[in-house]
C-alpha positions, 0 to 999 in steps of 0.5 A: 712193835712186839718183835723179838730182841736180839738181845733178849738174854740180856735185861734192858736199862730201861728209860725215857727218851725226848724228854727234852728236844736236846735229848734226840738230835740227830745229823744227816750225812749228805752223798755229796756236796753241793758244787756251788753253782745250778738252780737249785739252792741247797741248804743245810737247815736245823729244825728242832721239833718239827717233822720233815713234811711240817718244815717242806710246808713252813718253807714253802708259804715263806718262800713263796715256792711250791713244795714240790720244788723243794727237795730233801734226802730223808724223812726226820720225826717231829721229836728233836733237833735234827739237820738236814739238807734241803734243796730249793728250786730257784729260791733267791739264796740271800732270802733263804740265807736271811729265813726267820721261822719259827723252829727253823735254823738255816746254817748254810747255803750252797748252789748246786745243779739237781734237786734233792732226791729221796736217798742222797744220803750215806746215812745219819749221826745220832747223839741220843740221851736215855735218862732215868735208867738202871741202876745197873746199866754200866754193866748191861749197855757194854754187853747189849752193844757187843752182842749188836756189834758182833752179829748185828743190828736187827733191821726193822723198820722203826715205829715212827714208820708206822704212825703215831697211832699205828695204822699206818700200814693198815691205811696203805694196805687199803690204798692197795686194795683200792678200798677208798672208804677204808682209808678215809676212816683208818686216816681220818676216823677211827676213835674207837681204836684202842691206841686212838682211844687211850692216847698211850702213843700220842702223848707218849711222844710228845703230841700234846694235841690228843683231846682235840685229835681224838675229837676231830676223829669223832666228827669225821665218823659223824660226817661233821667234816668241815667241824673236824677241818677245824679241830685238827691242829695246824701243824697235822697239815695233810689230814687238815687238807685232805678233809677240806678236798674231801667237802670239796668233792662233795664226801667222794672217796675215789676222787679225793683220792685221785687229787692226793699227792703222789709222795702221800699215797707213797708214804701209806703205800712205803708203811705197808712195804715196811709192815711185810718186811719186819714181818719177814724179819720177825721169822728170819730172827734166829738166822739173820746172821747166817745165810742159806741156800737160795737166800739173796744176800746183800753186799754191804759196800753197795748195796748189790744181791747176789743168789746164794749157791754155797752157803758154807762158802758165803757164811764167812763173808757173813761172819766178817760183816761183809754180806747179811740175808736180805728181806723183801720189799714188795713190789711188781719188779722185786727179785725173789729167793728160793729155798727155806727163805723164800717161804717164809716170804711166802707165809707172809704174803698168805697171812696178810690175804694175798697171792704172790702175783696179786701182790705184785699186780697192786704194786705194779699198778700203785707203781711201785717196783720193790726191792731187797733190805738187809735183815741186819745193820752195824754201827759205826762210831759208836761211843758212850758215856754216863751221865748222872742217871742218864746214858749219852749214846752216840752213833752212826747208821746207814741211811733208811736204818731208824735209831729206835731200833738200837734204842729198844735193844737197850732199853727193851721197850718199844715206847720210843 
């Protein structure tokens, strides 16, 4: 990500993470409880290397409902063993109790009357194994965790966000600007790419499908389409799909487009809020734990802004952790700052090529309304221990915040 530490005085116990899938498992913790009685059947489901869409389509084709009935609280990486909750529009509740897929571990179910929505999430339980690290890391992990502890955590927007390739927010950026073309070679194409070209994130991750991606890249740009449908793996379903609507429509961008699903075109569309968020923050990094005059400060408790008018007054509030400086997410309604804040807000904006009201009329009419991120995070529960060479950090954070953020503190790597 190339963003500055918090922790930058401090050296880095270095590491690998995910070596094994017991290495990263992490635990949502639901808003609420299922009541035991509705339509929706609620299920608590562990799923060990499989991403969120991956197992929202395994349960779909072996339930026989539509993906757009099932519902979930969050996003979960591919990488790992995560647990998380799942809601099931009037599935047979015996039939998802008794589920038999591959990667796929249901752990209890419930009724309840409403669909899961994106958000119904008070946050996620990390238990995370870094191995192979420093041999001086007993003395460095106390000292990068108090120093996190005391001013807070930096809240970038973690890697995963932005795609295995990094070119996530260059698709959604794209979708914003109605540049079809574009999108279709940044998702679809684009081999020449130095991150593409050398597999150095792909691999790194876990993704032993490199050579036949970087193929199927390379047929696109050679309008071998249905070619391309083929060596894409089975489990990259959207680029898969995407292709097959695109010979459909006969190689028409605008129209393939138009048939995507509206959560797809949001998750380009969320990775470019998330690019201008942590570019703000990036600027905001000597200050995040103090506020100023004009600054929108967020309510840690509930998530409420309030206009900072005596920042002396506030700074207290911010030393006890009850309040931190809020950044920007961009859309048509999002309330704005004034003041030293409010230009670097601004500097943004400009150096990725637009005006403020451009912005917020693509946005508008992307329907996407915006809204303010705290520039900083704590922990909670957080507790350690060593292991041979290895370092098992547990913790919690709120939901919407990425583990990896704490992980490169630590480490001072952004291969995560």
């Amino acid at each position: 990500m190339d963003y500055p530490y918090l922790t930058s005085d401090i050296p880095g116990i270095g590491g690998v993470i995910k070596t094994e899938p017991e290495d990263f498992i992490v635990e949502e913790i639901p808003l609420y409880q299922p009541s035991g009685a509705g339509e929706h059947i609620y299920a608590f489901i562990e799923k060990r290397n499989l991403n969120t869409q991956e197992m929202i389509t395994r349960l779909s084709q072996h339930l026989g409902i539509k993906a757009r009935d099932i519902g979930v609280a969050g996003n979960k990486d591919r990488r790992g063993i995560t647990r998380q909750m799942v809601s099931l529009w009037r599935a047979d509740p015996a039939r998802v109790e008794n589920l038999n897929v591959p990667q796929l571990r249901v752990l209890w179910v419930k009724r309840h009357k409403n669909k899961l929505h994106r958000g119904h999430l008070a946050g996620n339980r990390f238990e995370i194994r870094i191995r192979q690290i420093n041999p001086d890391a007993a003395k460095i992990v106390p000292q990068v965790l108090e120093k996190l502890n005391k001013i807070g955590v930096p809240n970038y927007f973690g890697i995963q966000r932005f795609g295995i390739h990094n070119d996530n927010a260059a698709a959604g950026k794209a979708l914003l600007l109605q540049q079809w073309e574009d999108f279709f070679h940044i998702v679809l194409g684009n081999p020449g790419s130095s991150q593409i070209q050398s597999g150095q994130t792909g691999e790194q991750r876990g993704d032993d499908n490199h050579a036949a991606i970087l193929r199927a890249r390379q047929l696109f740009e050679e309008g071998k389409l249905a070619e391309a449908v083929e060596l894409w793996p089975p489990d990259y379903s959207f680029p898969k799909s995407l292709l097959r609507r695109l010979i459909e429509f006969k190689g028409g961008y605008h129209n393939t487009i138009a048939t995507m699903p509206a959560a797809m075109k949001n998750f380009y569309l969320n990775a470019y809020q998330s690019h201008l968020f942590n570019e703000t923050l990036r600027l905001r990094m000597p200050a995040i734990n103090e506020v100023w005059v004009g600054d929108l400060a967020y309510l840690h408790r509930n998530g409420a802004v309030f206009k900072v008018e005596q920042a002396e007054t506030e700074q207290t509030r911010v030393d006890s952790s009850e309040i931190s400086p809020s950044g920007p997410i961009w859309g048509s309604t999002m309330i704005t700052p004034e003041g030293k804040e409010w230009e670097l807000e601004e500097k943004v904006v400009s150096e990725e090529g637009f005006t403020v009201e451009e912005l917020r009329a693509r946005f508008k009419t992307a329907g996407l309304k915006g809204e303010r991120r705290p520039f900083r995070i704590f922990l909670t529960d957080v507790d350690y221990e060593f292991v041979e060479d290895s370092l098992l950090l547990r913790f919690t954070l709120p939901r919407g915040v990425y583990a990896t953020i704490v992980l490169r503190e630590l480490m001072k790597t952004d291969n995560l």
